[in-house]
Backbone bond lengths (Angstrom), bond angles and torsions (degrees), N, CA, C in turn:
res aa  C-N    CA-C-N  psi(-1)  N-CA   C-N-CA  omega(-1)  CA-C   N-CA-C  phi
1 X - - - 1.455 - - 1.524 108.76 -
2 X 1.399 122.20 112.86 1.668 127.86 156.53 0.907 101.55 -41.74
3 X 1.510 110.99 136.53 1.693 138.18 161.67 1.546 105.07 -75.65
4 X 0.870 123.55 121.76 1.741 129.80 166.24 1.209 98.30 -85.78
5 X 1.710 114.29 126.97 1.275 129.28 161.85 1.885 125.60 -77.97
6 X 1.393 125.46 71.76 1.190 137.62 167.74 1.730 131.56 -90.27
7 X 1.380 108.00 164.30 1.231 105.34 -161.32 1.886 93.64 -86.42
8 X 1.266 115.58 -6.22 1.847 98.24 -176.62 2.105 94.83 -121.15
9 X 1.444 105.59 -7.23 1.534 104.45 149.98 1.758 72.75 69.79
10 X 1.981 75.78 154.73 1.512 102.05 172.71 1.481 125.60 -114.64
11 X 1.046 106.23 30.31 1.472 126.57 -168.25 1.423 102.89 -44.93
12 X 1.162 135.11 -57.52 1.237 161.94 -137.19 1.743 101.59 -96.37
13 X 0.735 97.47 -70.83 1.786 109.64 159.00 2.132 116.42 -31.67
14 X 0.997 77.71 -41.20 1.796 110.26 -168.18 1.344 109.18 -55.28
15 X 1.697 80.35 -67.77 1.674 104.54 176.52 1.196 113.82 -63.51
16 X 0.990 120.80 -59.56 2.040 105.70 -175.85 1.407 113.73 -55.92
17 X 1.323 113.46 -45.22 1.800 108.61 -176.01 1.237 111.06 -61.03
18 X 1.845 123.71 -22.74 1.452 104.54 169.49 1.604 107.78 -93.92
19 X 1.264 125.70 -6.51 1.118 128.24 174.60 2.206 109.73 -64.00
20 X 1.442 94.63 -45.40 1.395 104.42 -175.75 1.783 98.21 -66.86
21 X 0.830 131.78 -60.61 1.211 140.57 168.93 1.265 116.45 -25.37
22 X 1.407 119.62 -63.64 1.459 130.98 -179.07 1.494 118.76 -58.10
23 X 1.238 112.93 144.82 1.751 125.74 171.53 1.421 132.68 -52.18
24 X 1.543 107.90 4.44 1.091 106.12 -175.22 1.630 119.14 -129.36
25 X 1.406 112.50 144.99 1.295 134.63 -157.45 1.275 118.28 -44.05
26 X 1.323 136.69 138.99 1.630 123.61 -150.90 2.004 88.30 -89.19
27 X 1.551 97.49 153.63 1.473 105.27 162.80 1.714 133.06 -32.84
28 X 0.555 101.07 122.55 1.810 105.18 178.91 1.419 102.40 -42.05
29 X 1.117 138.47 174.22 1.514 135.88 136.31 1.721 119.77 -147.26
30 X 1.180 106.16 168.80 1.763 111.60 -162.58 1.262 114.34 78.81
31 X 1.524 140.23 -158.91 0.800 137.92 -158.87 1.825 131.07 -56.97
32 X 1.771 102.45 -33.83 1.649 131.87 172.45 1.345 104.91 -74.88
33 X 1.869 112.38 -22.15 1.800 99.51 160.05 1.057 130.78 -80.40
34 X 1.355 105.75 -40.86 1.518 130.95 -178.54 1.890 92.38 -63.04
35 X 1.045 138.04 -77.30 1.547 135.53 170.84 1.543 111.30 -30.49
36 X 1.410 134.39 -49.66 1.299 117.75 -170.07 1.767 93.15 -76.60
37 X 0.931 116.93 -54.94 1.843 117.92 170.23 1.661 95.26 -13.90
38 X 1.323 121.94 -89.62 1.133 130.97 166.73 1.231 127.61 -23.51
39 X 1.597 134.38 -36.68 1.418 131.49 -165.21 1.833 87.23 -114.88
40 X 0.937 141.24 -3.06 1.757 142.97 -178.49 1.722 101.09 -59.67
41 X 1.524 122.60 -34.68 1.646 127.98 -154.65 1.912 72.45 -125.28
42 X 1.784 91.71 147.52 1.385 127.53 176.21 1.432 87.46 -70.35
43 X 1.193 137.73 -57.82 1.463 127.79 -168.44 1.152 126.87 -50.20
44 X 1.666 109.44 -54.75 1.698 126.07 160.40 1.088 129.02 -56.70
45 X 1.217 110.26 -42.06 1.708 122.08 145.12 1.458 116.31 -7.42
46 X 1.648 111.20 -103.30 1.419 118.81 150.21 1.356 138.63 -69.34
47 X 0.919 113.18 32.67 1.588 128.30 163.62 1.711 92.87 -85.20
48 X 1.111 96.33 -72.41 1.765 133.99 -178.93 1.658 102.13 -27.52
49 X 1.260 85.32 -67.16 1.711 90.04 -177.70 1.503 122.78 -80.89
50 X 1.450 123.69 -9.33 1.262 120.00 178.37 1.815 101.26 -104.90
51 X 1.420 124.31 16.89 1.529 121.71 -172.51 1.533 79.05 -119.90
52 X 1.883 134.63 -43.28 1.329 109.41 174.94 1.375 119.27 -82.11
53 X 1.129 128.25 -15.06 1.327 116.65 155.46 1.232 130.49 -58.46
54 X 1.161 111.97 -45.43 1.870 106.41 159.60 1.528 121.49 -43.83
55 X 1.241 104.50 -75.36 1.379 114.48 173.56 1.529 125.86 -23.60
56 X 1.426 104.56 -65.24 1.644 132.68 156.55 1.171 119.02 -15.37
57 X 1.562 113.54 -58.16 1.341 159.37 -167.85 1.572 106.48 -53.70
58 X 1.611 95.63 -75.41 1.324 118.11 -162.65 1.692 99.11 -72.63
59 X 1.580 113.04 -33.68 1.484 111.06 -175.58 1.607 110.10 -55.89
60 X 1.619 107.94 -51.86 1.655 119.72 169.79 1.116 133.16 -42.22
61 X 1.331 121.08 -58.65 0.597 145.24 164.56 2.038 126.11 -33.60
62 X 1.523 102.00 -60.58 1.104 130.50 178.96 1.361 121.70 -54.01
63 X 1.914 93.98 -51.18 1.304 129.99 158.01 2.080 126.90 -40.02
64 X 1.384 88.27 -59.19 1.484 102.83 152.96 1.526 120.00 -42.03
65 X 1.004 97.95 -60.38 1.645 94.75 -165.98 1.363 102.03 -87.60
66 X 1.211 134.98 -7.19 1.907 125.76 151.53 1.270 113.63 -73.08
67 X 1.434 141.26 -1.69 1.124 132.07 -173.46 1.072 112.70 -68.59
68 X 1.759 143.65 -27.56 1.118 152.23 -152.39 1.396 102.19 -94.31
69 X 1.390 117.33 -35.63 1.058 135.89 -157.05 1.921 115.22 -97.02
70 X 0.972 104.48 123.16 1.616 92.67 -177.49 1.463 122.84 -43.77
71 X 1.477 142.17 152.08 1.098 135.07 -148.04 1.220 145.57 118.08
72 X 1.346 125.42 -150.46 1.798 110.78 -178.03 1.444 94.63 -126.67
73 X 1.193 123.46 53.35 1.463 145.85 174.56 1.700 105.60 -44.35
74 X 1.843 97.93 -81.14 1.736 105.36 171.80 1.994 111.12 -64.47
75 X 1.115 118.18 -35.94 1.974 96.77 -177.00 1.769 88.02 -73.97
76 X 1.414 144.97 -24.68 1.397 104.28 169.39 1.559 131.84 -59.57
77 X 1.515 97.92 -42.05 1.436 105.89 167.55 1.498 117.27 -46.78
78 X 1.281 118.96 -66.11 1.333 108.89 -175.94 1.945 104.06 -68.12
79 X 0.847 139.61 -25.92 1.268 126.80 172.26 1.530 110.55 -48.89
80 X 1.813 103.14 -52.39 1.710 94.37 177.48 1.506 119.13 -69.38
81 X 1.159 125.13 -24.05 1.075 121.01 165.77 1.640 116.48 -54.97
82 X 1.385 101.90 -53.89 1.747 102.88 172.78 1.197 118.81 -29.75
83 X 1.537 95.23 -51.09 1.823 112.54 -178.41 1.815 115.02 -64.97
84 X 1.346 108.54 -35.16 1.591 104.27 179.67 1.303 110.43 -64.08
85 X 1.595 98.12 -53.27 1.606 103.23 -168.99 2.001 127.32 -50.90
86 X 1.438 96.86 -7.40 1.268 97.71 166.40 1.413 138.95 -97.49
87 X 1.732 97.62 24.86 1.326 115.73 174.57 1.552 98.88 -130.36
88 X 1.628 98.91 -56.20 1.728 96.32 -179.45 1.398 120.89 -118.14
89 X 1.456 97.95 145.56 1.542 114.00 -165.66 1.685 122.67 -57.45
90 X 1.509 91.85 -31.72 2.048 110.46 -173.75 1.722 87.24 -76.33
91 X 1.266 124.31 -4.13 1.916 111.24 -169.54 1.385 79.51 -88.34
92 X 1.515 127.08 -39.96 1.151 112.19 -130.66 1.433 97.02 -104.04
93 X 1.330 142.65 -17.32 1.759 151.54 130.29 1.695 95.81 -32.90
94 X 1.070 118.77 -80.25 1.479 116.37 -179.80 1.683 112.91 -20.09
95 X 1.396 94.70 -72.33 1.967 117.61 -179.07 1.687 81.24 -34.72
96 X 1.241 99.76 -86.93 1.967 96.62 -173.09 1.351 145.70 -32.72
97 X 1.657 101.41 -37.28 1.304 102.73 165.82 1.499 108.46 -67.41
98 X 1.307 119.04 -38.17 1.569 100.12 -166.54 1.472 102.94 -91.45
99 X 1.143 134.98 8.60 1.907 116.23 152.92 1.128 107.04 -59.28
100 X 1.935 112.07 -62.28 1.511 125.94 -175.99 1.505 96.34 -17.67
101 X 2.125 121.26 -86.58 1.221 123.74 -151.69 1.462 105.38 -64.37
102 X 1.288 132.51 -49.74 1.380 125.91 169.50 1.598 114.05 -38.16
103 X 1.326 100.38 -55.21 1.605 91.48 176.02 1.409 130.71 -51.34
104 X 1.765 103.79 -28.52 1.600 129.36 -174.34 1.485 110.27 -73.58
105 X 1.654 82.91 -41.04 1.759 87.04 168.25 1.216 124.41 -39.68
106 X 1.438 91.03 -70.79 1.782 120.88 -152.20 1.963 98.00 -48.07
107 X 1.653 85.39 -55.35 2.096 99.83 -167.88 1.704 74.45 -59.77
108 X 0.988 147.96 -77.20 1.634 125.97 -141.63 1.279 120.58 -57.97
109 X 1.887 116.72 -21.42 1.766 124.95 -165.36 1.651 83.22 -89.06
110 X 1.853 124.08 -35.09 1.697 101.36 -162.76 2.047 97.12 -76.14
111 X 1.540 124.59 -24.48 1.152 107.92 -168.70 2.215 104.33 -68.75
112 X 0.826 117.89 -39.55 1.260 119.37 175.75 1.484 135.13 -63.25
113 X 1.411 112.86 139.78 1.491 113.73 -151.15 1.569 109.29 -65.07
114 X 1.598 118.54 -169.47 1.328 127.04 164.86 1.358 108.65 -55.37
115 X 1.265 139.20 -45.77 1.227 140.98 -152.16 2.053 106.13 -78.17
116 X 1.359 93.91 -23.87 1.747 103.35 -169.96 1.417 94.15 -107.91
117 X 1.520 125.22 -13.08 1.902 115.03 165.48 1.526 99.15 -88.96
118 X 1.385 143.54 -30.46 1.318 133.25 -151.29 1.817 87.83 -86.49
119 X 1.206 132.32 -41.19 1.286 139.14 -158.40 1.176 102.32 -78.63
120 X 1.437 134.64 -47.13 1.236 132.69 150.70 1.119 129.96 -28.65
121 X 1.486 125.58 -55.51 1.553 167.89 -177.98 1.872 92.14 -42.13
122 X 1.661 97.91 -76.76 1.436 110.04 170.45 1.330 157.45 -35.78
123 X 1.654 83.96 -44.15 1.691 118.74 173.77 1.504 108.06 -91.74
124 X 1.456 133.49 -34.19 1.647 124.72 140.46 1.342 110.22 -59.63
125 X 0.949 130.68 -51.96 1.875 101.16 -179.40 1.625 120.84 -75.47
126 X 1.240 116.62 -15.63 1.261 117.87 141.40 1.265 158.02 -34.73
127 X 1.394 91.34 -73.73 1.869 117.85 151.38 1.732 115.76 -54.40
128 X 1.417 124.26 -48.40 1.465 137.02 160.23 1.773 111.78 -49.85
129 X 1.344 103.50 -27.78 1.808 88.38 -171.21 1.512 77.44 -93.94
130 X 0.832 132.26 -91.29 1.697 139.01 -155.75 1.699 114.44 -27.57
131 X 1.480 106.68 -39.88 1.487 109.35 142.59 1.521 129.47 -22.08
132 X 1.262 91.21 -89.02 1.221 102.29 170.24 1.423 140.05 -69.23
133 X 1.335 110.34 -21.34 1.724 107.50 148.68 1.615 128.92 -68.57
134 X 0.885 126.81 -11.19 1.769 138.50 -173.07 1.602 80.49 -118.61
135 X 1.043 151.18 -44.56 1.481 129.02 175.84 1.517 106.70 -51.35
136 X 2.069 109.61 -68.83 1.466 85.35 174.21 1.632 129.87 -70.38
137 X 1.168 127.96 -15.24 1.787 120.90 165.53 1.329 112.77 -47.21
138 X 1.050 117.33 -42.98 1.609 118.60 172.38 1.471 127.79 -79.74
139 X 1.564 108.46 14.43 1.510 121.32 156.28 1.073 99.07 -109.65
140 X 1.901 141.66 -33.40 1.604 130.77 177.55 1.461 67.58 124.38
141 X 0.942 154.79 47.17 1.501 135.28 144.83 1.532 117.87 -107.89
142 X 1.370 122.13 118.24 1.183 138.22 176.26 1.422 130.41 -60.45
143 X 1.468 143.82 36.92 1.330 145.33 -140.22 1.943 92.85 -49.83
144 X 1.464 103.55 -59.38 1.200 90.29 -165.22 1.951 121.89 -82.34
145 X 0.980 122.12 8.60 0.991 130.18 149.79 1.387 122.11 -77.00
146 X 1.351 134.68 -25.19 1.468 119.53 157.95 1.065 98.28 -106.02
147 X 1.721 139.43 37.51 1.695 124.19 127.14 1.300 106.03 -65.15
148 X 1.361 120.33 -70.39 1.293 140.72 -150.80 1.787 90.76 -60.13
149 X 0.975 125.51 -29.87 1.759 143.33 165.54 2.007 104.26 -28.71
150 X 1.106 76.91 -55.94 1.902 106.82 -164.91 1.785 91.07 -75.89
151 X 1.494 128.80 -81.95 1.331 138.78 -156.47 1.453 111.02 -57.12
């Protein structure tokens, strides 16, 4: 192909037809483009990875400390994990091991009878109220003093 000599050049033109041509895999696009864009420069690189590690961080973290608490305690955790694992590899073994046992869980709570789901059943709503009563006592809030309020 002749090069045409112009004042805004065909550079651009150039490049894709040998790009289309060539053996190699077309650009990502959406978010996995916009991210490799980002991870292409040493700077963005770790920019990249020290803004999802924070994030990651704070999701886990956060996550952790809702577990006690009624709520979406464990899907935050694994959400931040979701979020690490797309920088680092040990998040993303982690992420896996814990589907595996959740999953191990889950198949072991459906093989077991009524008597081993209701006891379960109990001892989480158990563990969840007592939670949350010694959570609020330790702000000065009385749960069972404004029961006894009501009765």
């Amino acid at each position: 192909m002749p090069i045409q000599d112009s004042d805004t050049g065909d550079a651009d033109v150039v490049k894709d037809e040998a790009a289309g041509r060539s053996g190699m895999p077309r650009r990502r696009t959406g978010l996995h483009g916009w991210l490799d864009g980002i991870r292409s420069t040493r700077t963005g690189a770790l920019t990249l990875k020290i803004v999802i590690g924070v994030i990651g961080t704070i999701m886990v973290v956060g996550g952790l400390i809702m577990v006690p608490f009624p709520g979406p305690g464990w899907l935050v955790v694994f959400a931040g994990l979701a979020v690490l694992a797309t920088e680092f590899h040990w998040a993303h073994r982690v992420l896996e091991f814990g589907k595996r046992m959740l999953h191990a869980w889950t198949e072991w709570y459906k093989r077991q009878g009524w008597t081993v789901r209701i006891i379960v059943l109990v001892v989480t709503v158990c563990a969840a109220t007592a939670i949350v009563y010694f959570g609020m006592k330790t702000l000065g809030i009385d749960l069972l003093m404004y029961a006894q309020r009501f009765v």
